[in-house]
KEZAPA-678500 format. One line per 5 residues: number of its first residue (from 0); their letters; for each residue x, y, z of N, C-alpha, C. Coordinates in Angstrom, 2 decimals. Example, Ala and Ser with C-alpha at 12.3 -4.5 7.8 and 13.67 -1.06 7.14 Angstrom:
0) AS) 13.19,-5.69,7.80,12.30,-4.50,7.80,13.20,-3.30,7.80 | 12.85,-2.25,7.08,13.67,-1.06,7.14,12.90,0.03,7.87
END
This chain:
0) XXXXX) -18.31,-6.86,12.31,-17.76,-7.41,11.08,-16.24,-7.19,11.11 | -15.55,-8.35,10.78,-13.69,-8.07,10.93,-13.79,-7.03,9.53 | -12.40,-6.67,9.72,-11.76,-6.03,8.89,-11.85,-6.59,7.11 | -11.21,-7.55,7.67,-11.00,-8.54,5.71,-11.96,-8.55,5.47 | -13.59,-9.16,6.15,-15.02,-9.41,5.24,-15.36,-8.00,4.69
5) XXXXX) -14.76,-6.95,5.68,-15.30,-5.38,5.31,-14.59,-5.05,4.08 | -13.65,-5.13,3.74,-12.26,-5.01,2.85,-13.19,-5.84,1.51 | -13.33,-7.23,1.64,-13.75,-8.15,0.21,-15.00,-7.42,0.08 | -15.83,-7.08,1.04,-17.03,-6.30,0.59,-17.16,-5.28,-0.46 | -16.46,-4.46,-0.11,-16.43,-3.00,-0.54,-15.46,-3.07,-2.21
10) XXXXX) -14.92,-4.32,-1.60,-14.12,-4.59,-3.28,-14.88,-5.22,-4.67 | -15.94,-6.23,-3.84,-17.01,-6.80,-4.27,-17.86,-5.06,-5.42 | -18.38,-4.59,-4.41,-19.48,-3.38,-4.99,-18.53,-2.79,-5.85 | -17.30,-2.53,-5.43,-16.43,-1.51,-6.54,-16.31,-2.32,-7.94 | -16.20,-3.62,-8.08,-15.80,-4.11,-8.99,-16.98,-4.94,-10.07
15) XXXXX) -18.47,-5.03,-9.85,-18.88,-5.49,-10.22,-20.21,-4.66,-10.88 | -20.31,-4.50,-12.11,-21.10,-3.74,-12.79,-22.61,-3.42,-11.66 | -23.52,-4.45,-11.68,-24.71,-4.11,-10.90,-24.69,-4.03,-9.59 | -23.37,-3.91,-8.88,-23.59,-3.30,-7.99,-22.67,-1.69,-7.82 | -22.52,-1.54,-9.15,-21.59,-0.39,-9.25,-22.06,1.50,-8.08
20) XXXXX) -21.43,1.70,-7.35,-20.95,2.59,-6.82,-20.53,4.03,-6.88 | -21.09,4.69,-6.66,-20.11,5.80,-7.51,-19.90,6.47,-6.00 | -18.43,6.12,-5.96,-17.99,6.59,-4.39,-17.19,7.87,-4.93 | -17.62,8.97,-3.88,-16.74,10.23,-3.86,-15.08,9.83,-4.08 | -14.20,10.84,-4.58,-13.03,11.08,-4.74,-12.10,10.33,-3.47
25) XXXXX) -12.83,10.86,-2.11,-12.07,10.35,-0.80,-12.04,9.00,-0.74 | -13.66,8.78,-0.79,-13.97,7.25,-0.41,-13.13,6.41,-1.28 | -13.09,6.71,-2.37,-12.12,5.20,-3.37,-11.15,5.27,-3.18 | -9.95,6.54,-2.50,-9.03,6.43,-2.21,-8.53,5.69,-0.83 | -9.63,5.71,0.31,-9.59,5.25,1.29,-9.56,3.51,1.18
30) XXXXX) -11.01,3.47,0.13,-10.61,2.23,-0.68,-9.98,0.75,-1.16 | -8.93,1.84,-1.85,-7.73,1.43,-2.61,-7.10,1.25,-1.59 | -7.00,2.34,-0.59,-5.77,1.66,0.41,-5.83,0.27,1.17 | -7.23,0.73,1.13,-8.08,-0.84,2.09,-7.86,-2.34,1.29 | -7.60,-1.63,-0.21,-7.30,-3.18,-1.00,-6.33,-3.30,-1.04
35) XXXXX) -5.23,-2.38,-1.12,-3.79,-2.46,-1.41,-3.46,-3.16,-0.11 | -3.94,-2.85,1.07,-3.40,-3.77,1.88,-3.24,-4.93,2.35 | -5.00,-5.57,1.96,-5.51,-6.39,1.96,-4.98,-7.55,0.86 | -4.82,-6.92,-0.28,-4.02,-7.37,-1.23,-2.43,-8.02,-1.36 | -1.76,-7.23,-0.59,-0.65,-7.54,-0.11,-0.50,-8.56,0.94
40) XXXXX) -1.07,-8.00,2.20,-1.21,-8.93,3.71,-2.00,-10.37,2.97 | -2.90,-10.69,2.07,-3.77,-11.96,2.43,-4.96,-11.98,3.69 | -5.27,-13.08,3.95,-6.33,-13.33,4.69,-5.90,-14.02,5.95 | -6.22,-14.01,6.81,-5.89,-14.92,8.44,-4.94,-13.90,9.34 | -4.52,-12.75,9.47,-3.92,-12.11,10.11,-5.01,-11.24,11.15
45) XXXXX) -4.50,-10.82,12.23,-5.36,-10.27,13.40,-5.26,-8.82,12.82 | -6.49,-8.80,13.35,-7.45,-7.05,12.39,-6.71,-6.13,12.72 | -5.89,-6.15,14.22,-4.84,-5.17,14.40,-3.64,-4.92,13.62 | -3.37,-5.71,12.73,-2.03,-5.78,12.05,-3.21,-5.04,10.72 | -3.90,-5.46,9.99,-4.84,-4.49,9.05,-4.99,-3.20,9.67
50) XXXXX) -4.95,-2.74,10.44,-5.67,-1.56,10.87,-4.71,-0.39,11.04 | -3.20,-1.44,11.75,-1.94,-0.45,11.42,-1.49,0.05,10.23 | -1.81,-1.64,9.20,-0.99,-1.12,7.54,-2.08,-0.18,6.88 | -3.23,-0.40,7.37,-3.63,0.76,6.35,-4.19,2.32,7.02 | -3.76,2.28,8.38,-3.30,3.83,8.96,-1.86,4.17,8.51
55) XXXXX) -1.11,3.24,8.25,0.50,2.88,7.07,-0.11,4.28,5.78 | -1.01,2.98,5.13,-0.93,3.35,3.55,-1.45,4.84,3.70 | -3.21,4.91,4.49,-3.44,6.15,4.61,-2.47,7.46,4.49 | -1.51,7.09,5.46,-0.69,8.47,5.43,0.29,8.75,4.50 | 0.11,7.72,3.88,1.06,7.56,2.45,0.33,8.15,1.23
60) X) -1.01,8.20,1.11,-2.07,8.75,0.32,-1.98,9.57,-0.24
END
């Protein structure tokens, strides 16, 4: 599975009542970064450029 379908996934469960989540402290922060990036970058970019910005955001955490 690329990066982005993994990214809309996980944003999908976080955001929608019946499939609500209750992810540990780490996990939503890991998350957030995964959306913040995703959010920013858009869609159609190679998974390697995702994978740098959010080893980016991670260490920014």
């Amino acid at each position: 599975m690329n990066t982005a379908l993994w990214i809309r996934k996980l944003w999908f469960l976080d955001n929608h009542e019946e499939h609500k989540v209750n992810f540990e402290p780490l996990s939503h922060k890991v998350i957030g970064c995964a959306l913040e990036v995703y959010s920013n970058l858009g869609p159609g970019l190679l998974e390697s450029t995702y994978e740098q910005c959010l080893a980016h955001e991670l260490t920014e955490a």
